[in-house]
C-alpha positions as CSV (number, residue, x, y, z in Angstrom):
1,X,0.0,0.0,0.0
2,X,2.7,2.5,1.4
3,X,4.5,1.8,-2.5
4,X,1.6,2.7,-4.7
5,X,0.8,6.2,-2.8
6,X,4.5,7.0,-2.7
7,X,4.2,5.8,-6.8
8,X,1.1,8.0,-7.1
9,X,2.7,10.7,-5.5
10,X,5.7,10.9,-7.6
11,X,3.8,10.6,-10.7
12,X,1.9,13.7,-9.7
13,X,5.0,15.3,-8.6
14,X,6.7,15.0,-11.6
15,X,3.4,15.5,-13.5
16,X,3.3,19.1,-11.8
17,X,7.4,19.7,-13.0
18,X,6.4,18.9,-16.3
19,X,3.3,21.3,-16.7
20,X,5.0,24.1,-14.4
21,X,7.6,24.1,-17.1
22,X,5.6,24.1,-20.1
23,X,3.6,26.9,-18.4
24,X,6.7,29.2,-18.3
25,X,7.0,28.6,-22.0
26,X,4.3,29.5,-23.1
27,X,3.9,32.4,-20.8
28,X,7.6,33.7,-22.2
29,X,5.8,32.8,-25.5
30,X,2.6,35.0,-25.5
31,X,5.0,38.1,-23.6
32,X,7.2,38.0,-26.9
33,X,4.0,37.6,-29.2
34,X,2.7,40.9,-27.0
35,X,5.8,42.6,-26.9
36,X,6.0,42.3,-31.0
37,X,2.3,43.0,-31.5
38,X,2.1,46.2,-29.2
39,X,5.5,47.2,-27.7
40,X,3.6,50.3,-25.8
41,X,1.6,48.7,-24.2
42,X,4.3,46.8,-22.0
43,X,4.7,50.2,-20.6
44,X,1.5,50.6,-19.0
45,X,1.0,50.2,-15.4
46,X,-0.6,47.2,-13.6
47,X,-1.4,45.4,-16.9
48,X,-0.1,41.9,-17.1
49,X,1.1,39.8,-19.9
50,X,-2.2,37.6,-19.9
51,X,-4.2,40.8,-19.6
52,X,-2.5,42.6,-22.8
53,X,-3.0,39.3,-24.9
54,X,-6.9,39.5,-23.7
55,X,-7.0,42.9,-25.0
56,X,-5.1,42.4,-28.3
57,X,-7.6,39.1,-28.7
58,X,-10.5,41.8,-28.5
59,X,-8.8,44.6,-30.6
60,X,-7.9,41.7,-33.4
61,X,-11.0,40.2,-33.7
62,X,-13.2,43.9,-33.8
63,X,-11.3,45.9,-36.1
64,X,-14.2,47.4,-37.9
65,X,-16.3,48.0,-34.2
66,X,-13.0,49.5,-32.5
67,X,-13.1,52.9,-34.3
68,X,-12.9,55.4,-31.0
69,X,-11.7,54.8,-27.0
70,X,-15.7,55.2,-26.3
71,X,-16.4,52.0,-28.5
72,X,-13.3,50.0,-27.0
73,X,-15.2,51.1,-23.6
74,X,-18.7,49.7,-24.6
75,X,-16.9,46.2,-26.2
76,X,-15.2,46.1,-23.1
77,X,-18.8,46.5,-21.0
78,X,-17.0,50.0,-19.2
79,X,-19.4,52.5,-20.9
80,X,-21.4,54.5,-18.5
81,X,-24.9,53.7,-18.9
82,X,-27.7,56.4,-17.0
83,X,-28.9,54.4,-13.7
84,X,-32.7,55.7,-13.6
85,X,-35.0,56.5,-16.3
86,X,-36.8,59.9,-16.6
87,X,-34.7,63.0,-14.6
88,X,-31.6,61.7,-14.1
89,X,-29.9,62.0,-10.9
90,X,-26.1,61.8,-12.3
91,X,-26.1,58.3,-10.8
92,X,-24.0,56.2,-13.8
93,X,-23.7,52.4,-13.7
94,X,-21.5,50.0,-15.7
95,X,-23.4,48.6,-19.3
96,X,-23.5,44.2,-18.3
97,X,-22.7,43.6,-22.4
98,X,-19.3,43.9,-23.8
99,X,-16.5,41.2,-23.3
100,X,-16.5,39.5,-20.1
101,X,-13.1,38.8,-20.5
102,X,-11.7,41.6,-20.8
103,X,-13.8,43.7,-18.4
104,X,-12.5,41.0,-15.8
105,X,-8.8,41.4,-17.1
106,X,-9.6,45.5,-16.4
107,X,-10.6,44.6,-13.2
108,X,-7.6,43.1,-12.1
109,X,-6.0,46.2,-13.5
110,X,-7.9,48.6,-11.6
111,X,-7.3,46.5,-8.3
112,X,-3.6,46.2,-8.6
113,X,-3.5,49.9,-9.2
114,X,-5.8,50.6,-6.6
115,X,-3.6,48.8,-3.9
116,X,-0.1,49.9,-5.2
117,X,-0.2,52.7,-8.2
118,X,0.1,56.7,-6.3
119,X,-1.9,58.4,-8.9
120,X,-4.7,55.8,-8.6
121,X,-4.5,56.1,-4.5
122,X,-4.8,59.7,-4.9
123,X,-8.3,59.6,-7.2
124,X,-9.5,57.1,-4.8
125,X,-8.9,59.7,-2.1
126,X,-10.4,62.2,-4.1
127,X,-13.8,60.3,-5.1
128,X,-14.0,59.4,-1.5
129,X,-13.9,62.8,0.0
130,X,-16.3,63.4,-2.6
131,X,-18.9,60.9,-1.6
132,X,-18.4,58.3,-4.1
133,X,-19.1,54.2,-3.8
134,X,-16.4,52.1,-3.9
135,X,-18.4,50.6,-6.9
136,X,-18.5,54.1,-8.3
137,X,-14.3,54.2,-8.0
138,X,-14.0,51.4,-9.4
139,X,-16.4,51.7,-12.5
140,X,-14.6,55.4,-13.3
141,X,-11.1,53.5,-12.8
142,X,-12.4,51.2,-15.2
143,X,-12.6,53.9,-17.7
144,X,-9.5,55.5,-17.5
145,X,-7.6,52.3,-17.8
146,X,-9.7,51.5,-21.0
147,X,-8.7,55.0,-22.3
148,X,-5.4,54.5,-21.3
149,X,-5.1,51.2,-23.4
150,X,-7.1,52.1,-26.4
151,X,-4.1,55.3,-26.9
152,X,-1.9,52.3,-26.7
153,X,-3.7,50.1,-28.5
154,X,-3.8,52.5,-31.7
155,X,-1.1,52.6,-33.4
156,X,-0.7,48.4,-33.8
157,X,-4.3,49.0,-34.7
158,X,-3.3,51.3,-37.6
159,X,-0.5,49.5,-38.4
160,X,-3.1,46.4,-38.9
161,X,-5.5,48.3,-41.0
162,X,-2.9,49.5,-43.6
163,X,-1.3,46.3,-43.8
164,X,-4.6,45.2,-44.9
């Protein structure tokens, strides 16, 4: 008995070595792959090699839809949408369409920023004093990031559409 768990064990030990490593080349793949595709957008703070392929997936596959930072924030689900029908009270929510994926991937974004990035600290500190939701932080950090990315995102975009 004590021989087939130790067995078991090591096959799932060396099982684990042997994914962990192709993990780290592929992830060394897809950072090259971003770096060529969009070298700017490297630069960008809090945005992670899996989150810069998830928004190079969305810009490649909607050329034609992404024509304008306020379209790249409605594909991404990150467009303001009025909270209450009739007189509006300046209450703003997130739209629930776009890409799931890569509203999640700005989430991540606007967390990491939230918890280490000075600027970011300083707007939270600022919407707070002004009365805002952490909801309502987020949902604005959302958009800057997304306008952030999409003057990043433009010139591989251009590049793209003259190659074409």
């Amino acid at each position: 008995m004590r021989i087939a768990r130790s067995t078991k064990r090591r096959s799932k030990g060396s099982r684990w070595l042997y994914l962990d490593a192709e993990a780290r080349v592929l992830s060394k793949q897809i950072k090259e792959l971003v770096a060529r595709a969009a070298p700017n957008l490297l630069n960008a703070f809090g945005i992670g090699t899996d989150t810069e392929a998830e928004i190079l997936i969305v810009v490649g596959d909607n050329p034609r839809r992404i024509h304008s930072e306020a379209a790249l924030a409605k594909l991404a689900g990150v467009s303001p949408v009025p909270a209450s029908s009739g007189k509006t009270t300046g209450r703003h929510r997130l739209a629930r369409g776009g890409h799931r994926q890569l509203n999640a991937a700005l989430y991540r974004t606007v967390i990491v920023r939230m918890h280490v990035h000075e600027p970011t600290i300083a707007c939270i500190a600022r919407r707070t004093a002004e009365g805002k939701t952490t909801r309502g932080i987020v949902r604005c950090l959302k958009r800057y990031v997304i306008r952030e990315i999409s003057k990043l995102v433009q010139p591989a975009r251009r590049k793209r559409q003259l190659a074409a």
